[in-house]
N, C-alpha and C positions, 0 to 999 in steps of 0.2 A: 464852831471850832476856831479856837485865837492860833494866827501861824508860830512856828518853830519858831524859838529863842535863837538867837547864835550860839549859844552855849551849847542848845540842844543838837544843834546842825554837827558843831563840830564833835561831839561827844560821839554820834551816829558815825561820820566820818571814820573816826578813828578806829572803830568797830570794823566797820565795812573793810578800812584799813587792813587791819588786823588780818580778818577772815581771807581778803584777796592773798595776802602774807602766807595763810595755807594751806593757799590752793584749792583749785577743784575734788582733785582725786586723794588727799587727804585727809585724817581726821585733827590733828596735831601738828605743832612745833614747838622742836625746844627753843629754852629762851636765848641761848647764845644764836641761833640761826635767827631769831627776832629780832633780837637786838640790831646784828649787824644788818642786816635787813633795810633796818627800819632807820638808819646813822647813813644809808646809802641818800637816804632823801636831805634835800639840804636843810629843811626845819628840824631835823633832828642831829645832823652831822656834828660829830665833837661831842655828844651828850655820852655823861656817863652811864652805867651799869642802873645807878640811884635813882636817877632821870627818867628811866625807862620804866622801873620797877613800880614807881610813885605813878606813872602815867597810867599804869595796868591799873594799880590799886584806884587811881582816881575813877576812871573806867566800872572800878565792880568787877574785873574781870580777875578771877580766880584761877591763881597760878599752882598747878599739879603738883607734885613731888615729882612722880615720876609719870611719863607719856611716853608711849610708843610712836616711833616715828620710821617709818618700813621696817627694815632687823635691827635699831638700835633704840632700846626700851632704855628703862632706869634713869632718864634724866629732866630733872625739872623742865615743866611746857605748859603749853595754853592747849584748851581742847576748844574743837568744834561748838564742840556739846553747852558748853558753856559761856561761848558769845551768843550763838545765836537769840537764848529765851532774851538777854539783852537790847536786842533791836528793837527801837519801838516804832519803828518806819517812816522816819521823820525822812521825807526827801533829800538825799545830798547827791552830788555829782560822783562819775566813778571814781575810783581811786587812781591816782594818776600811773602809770609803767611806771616800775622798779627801774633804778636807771642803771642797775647791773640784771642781769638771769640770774635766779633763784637757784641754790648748789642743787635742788631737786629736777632743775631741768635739764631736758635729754639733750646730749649734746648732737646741732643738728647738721657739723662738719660733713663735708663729703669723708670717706676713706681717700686720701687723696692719694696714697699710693697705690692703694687696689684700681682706683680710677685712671691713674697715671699709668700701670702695666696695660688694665684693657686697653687704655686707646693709643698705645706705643706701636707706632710699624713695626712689622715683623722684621726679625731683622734674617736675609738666606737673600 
């Protein structure tokens, strides 16, 4: 077995890329949540709409019409479904943290007011 091309490493990467971009507990994303996503990292930062789209299609990766993404269906996305048979397990590194939270994640703030009455002296 002759190791991984670079080409191969980084094509795999981007995959991985992607699929971490969906998360665990999802199947989908649309492309606008991708995009910006993906313009958060600095190798993509400033790239257009084109840029992005061309990257998929280089990829193989086959862009929905529409995907469901919790209650909002109807809009063009990437599915699970269809990066994965893609991977063809060529070793790369993880993908690096998002350097913003994904709009999917919970926000993990205290209530700071509920927190700021409980532990307020009584006031008598």
């Amino acid at each position: 077995m002759t190791a991984p091309t670079r080409a191969e490493m980084r094509r795999e990467a981007y995959l991985v890329l992607v699929l971490a971009i969906i998360g665990p507990g999802r199947l989908a994303v649309h492309l606008a949540e991708l995009y910006g996503t993906l313009r958060d990292y600095p190798h993509w930062a400033g790239r257009d709409d084109r840029a992005l789209r061309a990257l998929l299609e280089d990829l193989a990766v086959p862009v929905r019409p529409q995907v469901r993404v919790g209650l909002v269906g109807g809009r063009a996305g990437i599915h699970r479904h269809d990066i994965e048979p893609l991977l063809s397990g060529v070793p790369v590194p993880d993908p690096p943290p998002s350097p913003t939270p994904p709009p999917h994640a919970p926000c993990r703030c205290p209530d700071t007011h509920r927190e700021n009455r409980r532990l307020a002296p009584a006031n008598g």
